[in-house]
C-alpha positions in Angstrom: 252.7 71.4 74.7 248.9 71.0 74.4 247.5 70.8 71.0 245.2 73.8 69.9 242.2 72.1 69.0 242.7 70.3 72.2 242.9 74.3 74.3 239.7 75.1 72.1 237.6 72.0 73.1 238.6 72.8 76.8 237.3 76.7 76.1 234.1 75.6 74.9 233.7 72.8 77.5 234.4 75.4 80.3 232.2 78.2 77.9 229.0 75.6 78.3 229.8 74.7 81.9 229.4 78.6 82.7 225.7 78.7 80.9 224.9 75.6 82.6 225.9 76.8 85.8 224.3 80.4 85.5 220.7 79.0 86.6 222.0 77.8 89.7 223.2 81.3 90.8 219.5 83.0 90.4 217.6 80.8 91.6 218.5 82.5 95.6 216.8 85.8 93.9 213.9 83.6 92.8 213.5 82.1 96.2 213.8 85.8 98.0 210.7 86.7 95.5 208.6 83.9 96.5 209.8 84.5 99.8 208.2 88.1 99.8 205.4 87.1 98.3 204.6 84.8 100.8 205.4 87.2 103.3 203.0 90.2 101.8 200.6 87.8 101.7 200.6 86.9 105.4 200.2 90.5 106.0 196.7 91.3 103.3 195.1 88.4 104.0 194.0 89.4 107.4 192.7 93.2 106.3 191.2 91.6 103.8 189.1 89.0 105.8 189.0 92.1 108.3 187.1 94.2 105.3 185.0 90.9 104.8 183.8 90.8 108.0 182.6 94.2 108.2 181.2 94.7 104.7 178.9 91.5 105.9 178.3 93.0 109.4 177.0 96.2 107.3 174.9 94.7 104.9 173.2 92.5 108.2 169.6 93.7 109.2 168.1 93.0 112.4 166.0 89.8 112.4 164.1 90.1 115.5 160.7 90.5 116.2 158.0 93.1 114.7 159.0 96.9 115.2 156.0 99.3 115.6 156.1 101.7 112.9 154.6 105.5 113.0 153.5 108.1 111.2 155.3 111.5 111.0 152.3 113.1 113.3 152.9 110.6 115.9 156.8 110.8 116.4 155.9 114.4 116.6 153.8 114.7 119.2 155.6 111.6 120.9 158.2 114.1 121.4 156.1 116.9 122.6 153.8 114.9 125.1 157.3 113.6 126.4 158.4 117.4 127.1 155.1 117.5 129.2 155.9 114.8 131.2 159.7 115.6 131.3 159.1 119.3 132.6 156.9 117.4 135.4 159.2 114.7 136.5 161.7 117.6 137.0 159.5 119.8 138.5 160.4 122.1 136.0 157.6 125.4 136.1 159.0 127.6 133.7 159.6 124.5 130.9 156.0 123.1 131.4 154.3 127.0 131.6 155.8 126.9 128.1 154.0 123.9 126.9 150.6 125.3 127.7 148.3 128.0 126.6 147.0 131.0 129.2 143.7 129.3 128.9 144.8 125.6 129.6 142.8 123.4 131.7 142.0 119.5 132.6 139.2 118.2 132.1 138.5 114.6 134.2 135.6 112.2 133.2 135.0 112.1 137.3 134.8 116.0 137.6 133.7 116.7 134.3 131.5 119.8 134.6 134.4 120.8 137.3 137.3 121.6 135.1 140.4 122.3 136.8 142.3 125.3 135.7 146.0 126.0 134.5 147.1 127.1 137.7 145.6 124.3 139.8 146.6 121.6 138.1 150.3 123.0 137.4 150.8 123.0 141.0 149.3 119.5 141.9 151.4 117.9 138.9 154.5 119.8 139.6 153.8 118.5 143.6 153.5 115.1 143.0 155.6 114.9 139.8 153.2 112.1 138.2 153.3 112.7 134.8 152.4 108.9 133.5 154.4 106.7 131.8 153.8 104.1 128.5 152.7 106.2 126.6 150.9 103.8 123.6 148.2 103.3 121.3 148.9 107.4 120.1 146.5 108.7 117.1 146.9 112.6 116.2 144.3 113.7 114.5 145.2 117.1 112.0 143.2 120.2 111.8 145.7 122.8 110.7 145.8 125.0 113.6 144.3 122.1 116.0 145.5 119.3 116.9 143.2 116.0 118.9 146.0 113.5 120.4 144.7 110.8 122.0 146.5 107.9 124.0 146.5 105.6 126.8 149.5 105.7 129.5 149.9 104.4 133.0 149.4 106.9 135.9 150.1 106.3 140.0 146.6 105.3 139.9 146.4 102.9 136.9 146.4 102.9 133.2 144.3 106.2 132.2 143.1 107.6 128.6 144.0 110.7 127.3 143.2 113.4 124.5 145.0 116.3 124.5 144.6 119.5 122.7 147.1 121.2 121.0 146.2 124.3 119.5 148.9 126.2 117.4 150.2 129.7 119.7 152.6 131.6 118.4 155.5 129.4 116.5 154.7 126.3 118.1 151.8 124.2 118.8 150.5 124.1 122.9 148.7 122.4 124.8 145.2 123.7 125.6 143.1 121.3 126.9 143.6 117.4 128.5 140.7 115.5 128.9 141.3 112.0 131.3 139.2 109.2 132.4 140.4 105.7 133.9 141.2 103.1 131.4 139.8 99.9 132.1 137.6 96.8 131.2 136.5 97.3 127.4 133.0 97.0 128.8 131.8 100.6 128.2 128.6 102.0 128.9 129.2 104.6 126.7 126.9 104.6 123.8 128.4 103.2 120.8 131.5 102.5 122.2 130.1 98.6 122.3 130.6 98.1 118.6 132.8 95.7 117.0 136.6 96.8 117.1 138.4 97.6 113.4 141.3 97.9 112.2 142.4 101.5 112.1 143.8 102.5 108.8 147.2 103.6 109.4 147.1 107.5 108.5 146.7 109.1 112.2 
């Protein structure tokens, strides 16, 4: 028979064994929580580098060279002057009739006390369907109901300079009268037009 003192030294042996041992059997659940861990990680890291990437891509600005900047006036009648030459490139007589006034007419620095009227030149542009192209150098001059647009654009011919008339009919502004001369060497024989060039201050 075994002693009890010796059965209760066994118990307590066996009791401590049990709390030693009790580590051993969490530590799988410890490993399957790292394990996840590691796993969700895998999966947000590349959304997040993802977001990254795009947030910088937003916050970019273009670094290339110089973009020409206009005024309100200009975009404006950018738009209209381009409805004039779209309605001519499409030989389109109804859109561009719309774009002029009854008493429209051209007014060319070759023929200039022979000004050709709406119907005339309607017919020769809508015929040949050169309305110009490059349009630059645009200034819009503001008189309420009035309003002087001058530019220089490249014709069949060669570069020309324009200054249209747009005179305020109805809702919209149209186009009343376009006077055109060839564009060329800077060596004008028009009085005054010899002086020094300026800067323009940017309000046309």
């Amino acid at each position: 028979m075994i002693p009890a003192a010796t059965a209760r030294c066994r118990t307590e042996i066996d009791r401590e064994r049990g709390r030693r041992a009790s580590p051993v059997k969490r530590a799988p659940r410890a490993r399957s929580r790292a394990s996840t861990r590691l796993l969700i990680a895998g999966v947000a890291l590349p959304f997040l580098a993802l977001a990254a990437t795009t947030s910088l891509a937003a916050d970019e600005r273009p670094t290339g060279g110089r973009v020409p900047t206009v005024t309100r006036l200009v975009a404006l009648y950018l738009e209209r002057e381009g409805a004039v030459s779209d309605a001519i490139r499409d030989s389109n007589e109804s859109a561009l009739a719309n774009l002029l006034t009854d008493d429209f007419e051209l007014r060319a620095s070759a023929r200039a006390a022979a000004p050709v009227p709406r119907a005339e030149w309607m017919r020769e542009v809508l015929r040949t369907r050169d309305a110009g192209e490059n349009i630059r150098s645009m200034a819009v001059h503001d008189y309420g109901t009035v309003a002087v647009v001058s530019f220089a654009m490249n014709a069949k011919p060669g570069a020309i300079f324009v200054v249209d008339v747009w005179r305020v009919q109805g809702a919209e502004p149209k186009l009343s009268v376009r006077y055109a001369s060839p564009a060329g060497t800077s060596q004008f024989a028009i009085p005054g037009a010899g002086a020094a060039e300026s800067g323009i201050p940017k309000k046309y």
